[in-house]
C-alpha positions in Angstrom: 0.0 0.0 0.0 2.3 2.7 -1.2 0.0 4.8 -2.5 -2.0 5.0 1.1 1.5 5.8 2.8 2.0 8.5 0.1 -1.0 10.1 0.5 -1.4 10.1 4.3 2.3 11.4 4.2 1.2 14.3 1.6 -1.4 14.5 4.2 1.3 15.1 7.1 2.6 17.3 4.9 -0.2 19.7 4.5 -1.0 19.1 7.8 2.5 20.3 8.9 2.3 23.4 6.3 -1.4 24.9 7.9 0.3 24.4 11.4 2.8 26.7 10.3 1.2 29.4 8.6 -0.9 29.5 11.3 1.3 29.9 13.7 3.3 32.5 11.7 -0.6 34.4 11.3 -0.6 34.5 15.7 3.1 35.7 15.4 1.9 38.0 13.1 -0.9 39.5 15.1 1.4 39.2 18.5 3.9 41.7 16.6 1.1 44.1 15.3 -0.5 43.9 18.9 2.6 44.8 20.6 4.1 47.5 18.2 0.9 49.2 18.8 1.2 49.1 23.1 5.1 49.9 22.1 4.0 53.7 20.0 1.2 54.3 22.7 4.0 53.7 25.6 6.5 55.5 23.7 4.1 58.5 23.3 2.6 58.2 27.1 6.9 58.4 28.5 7.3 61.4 26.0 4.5 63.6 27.0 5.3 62.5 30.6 8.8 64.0 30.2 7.7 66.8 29.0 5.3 67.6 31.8 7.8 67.1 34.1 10.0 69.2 32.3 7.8 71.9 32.1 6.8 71.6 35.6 10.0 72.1 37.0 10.8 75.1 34.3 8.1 76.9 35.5 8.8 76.9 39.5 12.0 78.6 40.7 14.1 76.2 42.9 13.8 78.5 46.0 10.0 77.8 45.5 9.9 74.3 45.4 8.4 73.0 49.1 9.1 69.5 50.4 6.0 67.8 49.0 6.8 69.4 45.4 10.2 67.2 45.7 8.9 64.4 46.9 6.1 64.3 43.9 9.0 65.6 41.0 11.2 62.6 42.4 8.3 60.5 42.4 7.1 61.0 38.6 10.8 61.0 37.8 10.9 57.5 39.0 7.2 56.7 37.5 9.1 57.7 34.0 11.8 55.6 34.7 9.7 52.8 35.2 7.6 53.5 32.0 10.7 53.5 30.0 11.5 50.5 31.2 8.2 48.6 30.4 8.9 50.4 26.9 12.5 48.9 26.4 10.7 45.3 27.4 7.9 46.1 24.9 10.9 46.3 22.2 12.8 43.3 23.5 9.6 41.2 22.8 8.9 42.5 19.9 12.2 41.8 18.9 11.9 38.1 20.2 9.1 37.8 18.9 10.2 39.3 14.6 13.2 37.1 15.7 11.0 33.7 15.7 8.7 35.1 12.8 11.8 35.6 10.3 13.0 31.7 11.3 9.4 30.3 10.3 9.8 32.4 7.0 13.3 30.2 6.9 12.0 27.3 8.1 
């Protein structure tokens, strides 16, 4: 029965091929998805900055109280943090172009 192993090996084949393009379709949609939560973080960190930059340019030094220090240090950290979701965000995005490109190879 060759031509039964043939065609259920075609079969595997196919079988093999969907499982692939489907895979590279959620890869796909995984990068799209988190390119998009990359630009909005990436435009959320640089309006933040400014803010805080504008904040502090408009209050002399000598004016600044306790509790304005404590809440500048505080969104200064809250940026630092955003920026590092955002450099995460790109890692994984990265990762996941990285698997999509060996699928296309594959």
């Amino acid at each position: 029965d060759d031509e039964a192993t043939l065609e259920e090996l075609q079969l595997s084949l196919r079988e093999d091929q969907l499982e692939a393009d489907v895979r590279a379709i959620e890869l796909d949609i995984a990068i799209m998805d988190l390119s998009q939560a990359m630009q909005q973080q990436e435009v959320l960190v640089q309006q933040w900055q400014e803010s805080i930059k504008h904040d502090k340019d408009n209050v002399l030094p000598h004016d600044w109280t306790d509790d304005d220090k404590r809440d500048h240090k505080q969104l200064r950290l809250g940026v630092q943090e955003a920026q590092k979701e955002l450099e995460e965000l790109q890692h994984r995005v990265k990762v996941l172009e990285e698997q999509r490109a060996a699928l296309d190879t594959a």
